[in-house]
C-alpha positions as CSV (number, residue, x, y, z in Angstrom):
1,X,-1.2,46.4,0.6
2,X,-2.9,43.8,1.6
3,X,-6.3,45.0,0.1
4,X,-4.8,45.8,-3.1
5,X,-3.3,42.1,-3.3
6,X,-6.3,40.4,-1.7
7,X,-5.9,39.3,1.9
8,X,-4.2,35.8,1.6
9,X,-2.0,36.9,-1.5
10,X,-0.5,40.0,1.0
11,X,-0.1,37.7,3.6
12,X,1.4,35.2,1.5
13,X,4.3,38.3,0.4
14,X,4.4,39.6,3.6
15,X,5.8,35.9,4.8
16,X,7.9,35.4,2.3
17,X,9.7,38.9,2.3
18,X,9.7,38.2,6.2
19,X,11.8,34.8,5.8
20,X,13.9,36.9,3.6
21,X,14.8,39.2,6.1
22,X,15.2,36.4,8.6
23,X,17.7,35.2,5.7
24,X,19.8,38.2,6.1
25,X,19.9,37.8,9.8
26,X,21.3,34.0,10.1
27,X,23.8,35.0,7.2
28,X,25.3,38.4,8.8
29,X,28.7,37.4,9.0
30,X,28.1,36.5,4.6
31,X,27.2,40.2,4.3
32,X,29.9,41.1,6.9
33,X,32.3,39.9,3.8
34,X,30.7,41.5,1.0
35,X,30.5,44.8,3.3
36,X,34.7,44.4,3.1
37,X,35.0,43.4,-0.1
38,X,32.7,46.8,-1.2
39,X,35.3,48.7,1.2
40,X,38.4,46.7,-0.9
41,X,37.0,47.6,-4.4
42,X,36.3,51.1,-3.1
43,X,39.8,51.7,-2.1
44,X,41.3,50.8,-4.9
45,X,38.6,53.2,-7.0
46,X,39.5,56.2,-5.4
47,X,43.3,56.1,-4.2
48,X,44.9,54.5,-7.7
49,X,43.7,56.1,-10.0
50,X,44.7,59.2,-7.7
51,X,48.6,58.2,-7.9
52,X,48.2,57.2,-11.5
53,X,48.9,59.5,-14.4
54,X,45.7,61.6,-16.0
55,X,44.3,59.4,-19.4
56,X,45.2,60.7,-22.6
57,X,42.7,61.1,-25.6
58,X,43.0,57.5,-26.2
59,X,42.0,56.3,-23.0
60,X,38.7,54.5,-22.3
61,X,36.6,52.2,-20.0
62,X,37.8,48.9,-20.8
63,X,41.9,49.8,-20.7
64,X,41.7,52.9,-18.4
65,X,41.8,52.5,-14.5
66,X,40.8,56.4,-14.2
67,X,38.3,56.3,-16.7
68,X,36.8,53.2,-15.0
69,X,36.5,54.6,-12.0
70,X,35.0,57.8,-13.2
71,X,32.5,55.7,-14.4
72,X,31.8,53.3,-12.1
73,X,31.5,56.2,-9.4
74,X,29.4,58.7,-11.4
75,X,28.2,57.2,-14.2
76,X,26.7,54.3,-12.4
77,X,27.5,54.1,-8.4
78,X,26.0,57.5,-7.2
79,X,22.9,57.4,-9.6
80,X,21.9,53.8,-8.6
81,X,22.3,54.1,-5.2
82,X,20.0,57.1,-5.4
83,X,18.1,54.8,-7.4
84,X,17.8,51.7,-4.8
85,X,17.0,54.0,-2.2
86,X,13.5,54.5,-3.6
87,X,13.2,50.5,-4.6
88,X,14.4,49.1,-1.7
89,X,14.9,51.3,1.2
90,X,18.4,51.9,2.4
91,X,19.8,48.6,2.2
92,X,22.9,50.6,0.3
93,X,23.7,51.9,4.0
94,X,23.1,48.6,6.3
95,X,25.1,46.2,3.5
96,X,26.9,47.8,1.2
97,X,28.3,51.2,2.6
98,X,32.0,51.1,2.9
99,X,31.8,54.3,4.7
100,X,29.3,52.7,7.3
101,X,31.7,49.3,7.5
102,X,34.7,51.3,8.5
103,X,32.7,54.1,10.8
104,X,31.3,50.7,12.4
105,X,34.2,49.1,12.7
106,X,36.2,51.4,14.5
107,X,33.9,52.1,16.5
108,X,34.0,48.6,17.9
109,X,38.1,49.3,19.1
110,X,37.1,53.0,19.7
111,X,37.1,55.3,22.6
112,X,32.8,54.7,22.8
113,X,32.4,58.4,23.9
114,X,28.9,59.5,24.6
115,X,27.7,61.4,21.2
116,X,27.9,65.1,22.0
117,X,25.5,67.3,21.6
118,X,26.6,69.4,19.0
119,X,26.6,66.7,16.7
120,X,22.9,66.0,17.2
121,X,21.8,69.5,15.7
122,X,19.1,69.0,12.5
123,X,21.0,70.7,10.6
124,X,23.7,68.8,10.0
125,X,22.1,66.7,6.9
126,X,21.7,70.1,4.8
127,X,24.6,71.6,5.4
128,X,27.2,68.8,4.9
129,X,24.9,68.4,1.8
130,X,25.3,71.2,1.0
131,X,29.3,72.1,1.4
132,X,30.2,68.7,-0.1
133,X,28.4,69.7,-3.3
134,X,29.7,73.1,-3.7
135,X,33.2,72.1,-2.7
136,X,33.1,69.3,-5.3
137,X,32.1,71.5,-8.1
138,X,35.2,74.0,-7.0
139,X,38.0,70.9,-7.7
140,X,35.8,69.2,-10.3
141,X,34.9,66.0,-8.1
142,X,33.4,64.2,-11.3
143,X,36.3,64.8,-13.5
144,X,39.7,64.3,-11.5
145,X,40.9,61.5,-9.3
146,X,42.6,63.8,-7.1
147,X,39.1,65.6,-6.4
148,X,37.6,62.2,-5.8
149,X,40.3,60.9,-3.3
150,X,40.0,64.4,-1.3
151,X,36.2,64.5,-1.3
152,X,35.1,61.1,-1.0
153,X,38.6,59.8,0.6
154,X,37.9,62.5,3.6
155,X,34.2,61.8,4.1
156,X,35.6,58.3,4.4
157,X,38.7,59.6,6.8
158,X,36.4,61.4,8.8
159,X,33.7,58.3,9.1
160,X,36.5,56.2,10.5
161,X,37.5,59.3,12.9
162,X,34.0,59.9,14.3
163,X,33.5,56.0,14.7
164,X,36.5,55.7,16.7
165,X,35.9,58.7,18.9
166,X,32.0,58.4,19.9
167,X,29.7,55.0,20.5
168,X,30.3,51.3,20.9
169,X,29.7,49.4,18.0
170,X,27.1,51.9,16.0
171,X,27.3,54.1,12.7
172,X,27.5,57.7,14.6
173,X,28.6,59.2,11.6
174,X,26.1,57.7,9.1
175,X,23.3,59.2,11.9
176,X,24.3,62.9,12.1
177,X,27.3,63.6,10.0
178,X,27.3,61.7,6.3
179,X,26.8,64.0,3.7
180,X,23.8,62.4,1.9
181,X,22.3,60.9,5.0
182,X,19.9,63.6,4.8
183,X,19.2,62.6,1.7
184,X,18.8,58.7,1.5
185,X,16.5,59.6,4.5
186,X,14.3,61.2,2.1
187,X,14.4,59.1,-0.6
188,X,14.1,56.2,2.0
189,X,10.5,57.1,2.7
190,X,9.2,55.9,-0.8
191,X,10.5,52.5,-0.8
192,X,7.8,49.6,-1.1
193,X,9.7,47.6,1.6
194,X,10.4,48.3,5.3
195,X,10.7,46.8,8.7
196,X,7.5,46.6,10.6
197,X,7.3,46.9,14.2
198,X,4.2,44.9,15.3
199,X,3.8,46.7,18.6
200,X,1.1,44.3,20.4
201,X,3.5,41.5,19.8
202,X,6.8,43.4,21.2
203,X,4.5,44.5,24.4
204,X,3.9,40.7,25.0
205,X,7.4,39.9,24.5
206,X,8.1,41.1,27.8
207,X,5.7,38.3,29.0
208,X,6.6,35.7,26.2
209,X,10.1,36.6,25.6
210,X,11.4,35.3,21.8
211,X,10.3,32.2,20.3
212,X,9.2,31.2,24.0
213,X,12.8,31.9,25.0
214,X,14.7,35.2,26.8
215,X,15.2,38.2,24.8
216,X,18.6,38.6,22.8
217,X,19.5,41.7,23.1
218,X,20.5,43.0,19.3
219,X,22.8,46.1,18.3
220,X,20.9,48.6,16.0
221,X,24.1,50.5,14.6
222,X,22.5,53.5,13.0
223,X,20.8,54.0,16.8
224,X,17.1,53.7,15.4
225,X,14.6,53.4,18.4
226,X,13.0,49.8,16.8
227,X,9.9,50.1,18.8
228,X,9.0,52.9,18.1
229,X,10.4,52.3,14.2
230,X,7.4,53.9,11.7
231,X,9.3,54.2,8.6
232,X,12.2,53.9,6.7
233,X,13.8,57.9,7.4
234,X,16.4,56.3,9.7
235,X,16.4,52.4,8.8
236,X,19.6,51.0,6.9
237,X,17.5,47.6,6.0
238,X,20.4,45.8,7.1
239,X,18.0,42.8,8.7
240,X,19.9,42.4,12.3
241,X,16.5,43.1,14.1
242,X,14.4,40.7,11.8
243,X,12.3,38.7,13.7
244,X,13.2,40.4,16.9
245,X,10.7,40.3,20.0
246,X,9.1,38.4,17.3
247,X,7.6,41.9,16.1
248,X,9.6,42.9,13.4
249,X,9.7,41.9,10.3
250,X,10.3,42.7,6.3
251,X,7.5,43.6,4.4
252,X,5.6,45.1,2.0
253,X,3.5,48.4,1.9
254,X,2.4,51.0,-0.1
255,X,5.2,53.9,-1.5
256,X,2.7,56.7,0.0
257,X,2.7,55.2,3.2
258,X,5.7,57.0,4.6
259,X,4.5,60.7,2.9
260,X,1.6,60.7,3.4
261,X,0.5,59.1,6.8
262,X,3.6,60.2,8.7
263,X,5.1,62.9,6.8
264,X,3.2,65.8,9.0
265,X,4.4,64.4,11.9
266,X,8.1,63.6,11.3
267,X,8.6,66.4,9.3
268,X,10.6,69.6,10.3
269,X,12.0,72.7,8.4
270,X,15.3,70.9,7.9
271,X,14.2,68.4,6.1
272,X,12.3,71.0,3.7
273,X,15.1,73.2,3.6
274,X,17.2,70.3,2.0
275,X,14.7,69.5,-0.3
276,X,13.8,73.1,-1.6
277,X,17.3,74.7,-1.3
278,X,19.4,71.6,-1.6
279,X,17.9,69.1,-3.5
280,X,16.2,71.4,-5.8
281,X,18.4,74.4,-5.4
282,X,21.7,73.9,-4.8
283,X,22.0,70.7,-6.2
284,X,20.7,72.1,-9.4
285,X,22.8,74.9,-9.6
286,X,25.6,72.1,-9.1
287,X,24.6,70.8,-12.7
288,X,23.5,74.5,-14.2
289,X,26.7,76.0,-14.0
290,X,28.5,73.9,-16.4
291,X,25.6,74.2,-19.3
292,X,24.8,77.5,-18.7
293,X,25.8,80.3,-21.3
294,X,24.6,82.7,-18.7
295,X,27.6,81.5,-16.8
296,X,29.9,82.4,-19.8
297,X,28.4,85.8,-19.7
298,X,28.5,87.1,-15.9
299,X,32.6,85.4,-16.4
300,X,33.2,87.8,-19.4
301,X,31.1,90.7,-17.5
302,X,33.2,90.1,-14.5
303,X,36.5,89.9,-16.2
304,X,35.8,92.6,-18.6
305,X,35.3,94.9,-15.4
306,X,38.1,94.1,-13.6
307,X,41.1,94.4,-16.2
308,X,39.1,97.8,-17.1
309,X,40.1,98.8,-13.5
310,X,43.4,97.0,-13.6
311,X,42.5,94.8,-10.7
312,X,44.2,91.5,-11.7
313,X,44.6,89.4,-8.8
314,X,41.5,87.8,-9.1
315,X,42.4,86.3,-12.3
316,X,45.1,84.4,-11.1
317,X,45.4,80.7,-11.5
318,X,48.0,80.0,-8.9
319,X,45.4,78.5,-6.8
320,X,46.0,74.3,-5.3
321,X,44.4,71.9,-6.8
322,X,42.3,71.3,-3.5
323,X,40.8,74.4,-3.6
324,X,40.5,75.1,-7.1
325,X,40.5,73.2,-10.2
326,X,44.2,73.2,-11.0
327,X,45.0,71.1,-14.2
328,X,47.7,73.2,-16.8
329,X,48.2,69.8,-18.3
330,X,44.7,69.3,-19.1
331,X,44.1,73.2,-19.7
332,X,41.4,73.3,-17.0
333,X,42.8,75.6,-14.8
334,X,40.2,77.9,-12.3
335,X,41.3,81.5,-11.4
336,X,40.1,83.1,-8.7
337,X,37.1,84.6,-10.0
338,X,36.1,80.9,-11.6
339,X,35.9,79.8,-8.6
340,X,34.0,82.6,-7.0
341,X,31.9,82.8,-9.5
342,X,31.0,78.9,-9.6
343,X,30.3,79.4,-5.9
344,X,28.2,82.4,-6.4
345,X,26.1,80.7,-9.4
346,X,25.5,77.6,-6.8
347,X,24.3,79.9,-4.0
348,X,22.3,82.0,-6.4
349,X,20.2,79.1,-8.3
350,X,19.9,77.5,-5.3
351,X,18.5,80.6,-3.6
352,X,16.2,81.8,-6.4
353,X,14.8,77.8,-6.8
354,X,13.8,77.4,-3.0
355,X,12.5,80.2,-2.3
356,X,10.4,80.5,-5.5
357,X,9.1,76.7,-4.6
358,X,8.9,78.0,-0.6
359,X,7.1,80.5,-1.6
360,X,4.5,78.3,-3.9
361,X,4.0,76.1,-1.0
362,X,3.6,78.4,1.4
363,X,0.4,79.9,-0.8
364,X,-0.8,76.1,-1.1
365,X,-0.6,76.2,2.9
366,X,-2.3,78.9,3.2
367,X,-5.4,77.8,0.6
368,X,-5.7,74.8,3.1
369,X,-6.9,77.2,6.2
370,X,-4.8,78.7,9.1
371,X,-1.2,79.0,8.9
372,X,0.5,76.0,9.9
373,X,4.3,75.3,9.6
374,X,3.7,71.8,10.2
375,X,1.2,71.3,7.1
376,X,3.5,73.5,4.9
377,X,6.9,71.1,5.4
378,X,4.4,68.3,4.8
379,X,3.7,69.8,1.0
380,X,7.3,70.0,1.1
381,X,7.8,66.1,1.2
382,X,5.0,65.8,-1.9
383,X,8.3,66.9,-3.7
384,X,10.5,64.0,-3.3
385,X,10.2,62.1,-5.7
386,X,10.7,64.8,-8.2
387,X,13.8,66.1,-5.7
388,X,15.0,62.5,-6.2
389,X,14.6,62.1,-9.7
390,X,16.2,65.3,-10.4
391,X,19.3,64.7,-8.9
392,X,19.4,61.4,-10.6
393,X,19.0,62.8,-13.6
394,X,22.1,65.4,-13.3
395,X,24.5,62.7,-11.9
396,X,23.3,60.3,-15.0
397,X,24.5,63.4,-17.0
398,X,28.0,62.0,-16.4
399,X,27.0,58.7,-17.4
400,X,25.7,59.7,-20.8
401,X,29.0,61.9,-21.3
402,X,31.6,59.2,-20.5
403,X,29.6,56.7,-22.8
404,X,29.1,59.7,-25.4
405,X,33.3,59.7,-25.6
406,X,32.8,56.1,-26.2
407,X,31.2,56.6,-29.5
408,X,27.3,55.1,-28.3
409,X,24.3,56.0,-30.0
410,X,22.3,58.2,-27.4
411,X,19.8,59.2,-29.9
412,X,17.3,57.5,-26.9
413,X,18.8,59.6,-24.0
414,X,16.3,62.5,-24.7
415,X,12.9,60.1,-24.9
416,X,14.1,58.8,-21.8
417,X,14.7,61.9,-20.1
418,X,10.8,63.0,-20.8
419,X,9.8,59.5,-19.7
420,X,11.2,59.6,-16.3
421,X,10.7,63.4,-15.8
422,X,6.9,62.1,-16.2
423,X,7.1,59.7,-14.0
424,X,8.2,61.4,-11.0
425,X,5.6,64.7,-11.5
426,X,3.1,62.2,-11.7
427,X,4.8,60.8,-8.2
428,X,4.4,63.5,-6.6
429,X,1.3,65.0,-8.1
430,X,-0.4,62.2,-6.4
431,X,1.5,62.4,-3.2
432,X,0.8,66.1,-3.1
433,X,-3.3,65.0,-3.9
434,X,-3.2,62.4,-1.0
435,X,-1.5,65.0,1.4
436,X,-4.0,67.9,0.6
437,X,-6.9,65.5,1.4
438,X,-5.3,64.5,4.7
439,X,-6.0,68.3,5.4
440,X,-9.0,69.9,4.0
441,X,-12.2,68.6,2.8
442,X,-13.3,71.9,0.7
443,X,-12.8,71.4,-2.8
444,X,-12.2,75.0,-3.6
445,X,-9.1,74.8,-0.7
446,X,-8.0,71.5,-1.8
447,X,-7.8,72.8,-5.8
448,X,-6.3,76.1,-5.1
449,X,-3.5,74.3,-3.5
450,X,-2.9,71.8,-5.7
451,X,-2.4,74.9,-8.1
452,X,-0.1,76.2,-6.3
453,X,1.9,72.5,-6.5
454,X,1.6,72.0,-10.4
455,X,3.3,75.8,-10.4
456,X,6.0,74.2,-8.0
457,X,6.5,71.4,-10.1
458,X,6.4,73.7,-13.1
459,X,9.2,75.6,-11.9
460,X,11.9,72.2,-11.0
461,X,11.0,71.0,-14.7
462,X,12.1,74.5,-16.3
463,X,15.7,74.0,-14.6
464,X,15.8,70.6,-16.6
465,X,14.0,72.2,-19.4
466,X,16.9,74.2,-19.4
467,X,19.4,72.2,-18.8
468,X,18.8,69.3,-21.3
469,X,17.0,71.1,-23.8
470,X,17.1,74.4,-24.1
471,X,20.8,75.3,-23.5
């Protein structure tokens, strides 16, 4: 950064962002309060408007607990913490979380079990991603308070449970069991700020100990390994460890950094499987089903079929309100085949996405030279911002709806749309350039590939070609 700035200039930031971390260190019990205060607005977002009667047709933001909180949850919490984790790092989880305060808190009275070792499987990030988005789209998460409470309530429920059962004082859940861990640790490794671990100066710590004094010893909650910190994958930004050793501090560096220099190293097929199926499969398919008239279709197939053969059961709408959308009052009301067919859709796009991206990638690996796994979930991570973006632009969906029934003028919504859609191919167009020149120096490999990465990128902006403007 540095030589972009001009070596004084990017020391000059570098300081001051570093004093700014030491800021947040001094004035930890400060955030302590905000981090409860979060966790007291939070409560009263999701378990209110649950006990509360649903708004009628004249309910809105301003006079509306429900429809606040609808808002405030999808139309503006979800996207922007999405958005801050590619600004800023993952300052949402070290100061903000309220899952994180209470999973940490508890933690602190707990039973301080050693973590076991099922809990420390890979896969954990994609698949609680995974079951969290297609449960939420069975009880209509974004439209019901109910839905909310049970979804985000018992993430929050469990957090607390986890916290009390395993560690002393750290955010065991937030490391191996939150459902979007997985993906803040993505979006996480294009942020322009991060803690860096001056190694030289934490080796002669051990000789020189801390501003000439001993070593104090500092909890790392989310269990992050400082010395050997690189990146911002596991980070939570929440500044305990600045200035620690005296070899850690906030500052500045360049959003490829992460990608690109440490990507083939720290990636692994989980981490490609939640971006190609989950991210840009199931996630998608998450926000498809609702737009798509080929869902109408395969429902009136489907039905069609089975009163032909008098098999009726599935076309019940008996079914809970925690399993299926259950809402007579509202007429929104999922039968049995809704639901499987919802779940099915999901499953589908999400299968038909990733493995049509895998398989584009896996040709741009193979341009490069020899097979390698390694370089192939390293292409993979060229997708995040795009990954990111999309997501972003599904939740922000909501947004637009809920201010749409507030009679705004979203003739700009579209030009927007196209704007930030360009923005992130560009992204990761360039990441994917700066990765395939970390591994070939042919031209004719380094082309073909990047071929086979414009298709890949081709295909993610037909879902939202679909979605926003074709459909």
């Amino acid at each position: 950064m540095s030589t972009l700035l001009g070596p004084e200039l990017g020391q000059s930031h570098r300081t001051r962002l570093a004093r700014f971390g030491d800021w947040m260190q001094r004035h930890a019990k400060s955030i302590r309060a905000i981090q409860w205060l979060v966790v007291l607005v939070y409560g009263i977002l999701i378990i209110v408007p649950a006990v509360m009667p649903l708004p009628g047709d004249t309910a809105h933001i301003w006079n509306n607990l429900t429809v606040f909180a609808q808002f405030v949850f999808w139309g503006i919490w979800w996207p922007f913490v999405l958005l801050s984790m590619v600004l800023l790092g993952r300052i949402w989880c070290g100061v903000l979380c309220p899952e994180g305060t209470l999973s940490e808190f508890a933690s602190k009275f707990g039973r301080g079990a050693a973590i076991p070792r099922w809990m420390r499987w890979g896969g954990w990030p994609f698949v609680a991603f995974a079951l969290t988005t297609v449960y939420g789209q069975m009880v209509s998460v974004y439209q019901y308070p109910k839905a909310v409470l049970l979804v985000l309530g018992g993430s929050t429920a469990a957090a607390i449970v986890i916290g009390y059962l395993y560690g002393r004082e750290k955010r065991v859940w937030c490391k191996y069991l939150c459902p979007v861990n997985g993906v803040f640790s993505l979006l996480a490794r294009l942020a322009p700020f991060h803690y860096k671990v001056d190694e030289l100066a934490w080796k002669r710590s051990y000789k020189d100990g801390e501003h000439g004094h001993r070593v104090i010893p500092i909890n790392c909650a989310p269990l992050v390994p400082l010395r050997n910190m690189k990146g911002n994958a596991d980070c939570h930004m929440c500044a305990r460890c600045s200035g620690h050793r005296d070899a850690i501090a906030l500052s500045l560096r360049s959003p490829t950094t992460e990608v690109v220099h440490f990507g083939e190293k720290e990636a692994n097929a989980w981490d490609t499987a939640l971006i190609l199926y989950g991210l840009l499969g199931i996630a998608i398919g998450a926000f498809h089903w609702t737009a798509s008239p080929w869902f109408v279709e395969l429902k009136q197939f489907f039905a069609g079929w089975l009163i032909d053969r008098n098999i009726l059961w599935p076309l019940d709408t008996s079914a809970p309100w925690f399993l299926l959308t259950h809402y007579p009052d509202q007429n929104d009301v999922f039968s049995w085949l809704d639901g499987g067919l919802v779940v099915g859709y999901i499953l589908a796009t999400g299968a038909v996405y990733g493995t049509a991206l895998l398989a584009l990638l896996a040709l741009g690996n193979r341009a490069l030279g020899a097979w390698r796994f390694t370089r192939l979930h390293h292409l993979a991570q060229a997708l995040i911002p795009l990954a990111g973006t999309g997501v972003f632009l599904g939740l922000s969906a909501t947004t637009l709806t809920i201010l749409k029934a507030e009679h705004l003028d979203l003739s700009w919504a579209s030009a927007v749309r196209v704007l930030i859609l360009g923005i992130a191919n560009t992204w990761s167009a360039w990441l994917a350039v700066r990765v395939v020149g970390r591994h070939s120096a042919n031209w004719i490999a380094k082309g073909a590939a990047l071929a086979c990465f414009a298709a890949a990128l081709a295909v993610v902006d037909s879902a939202w070609w679909l979605m926003f403007w074709h459909w």
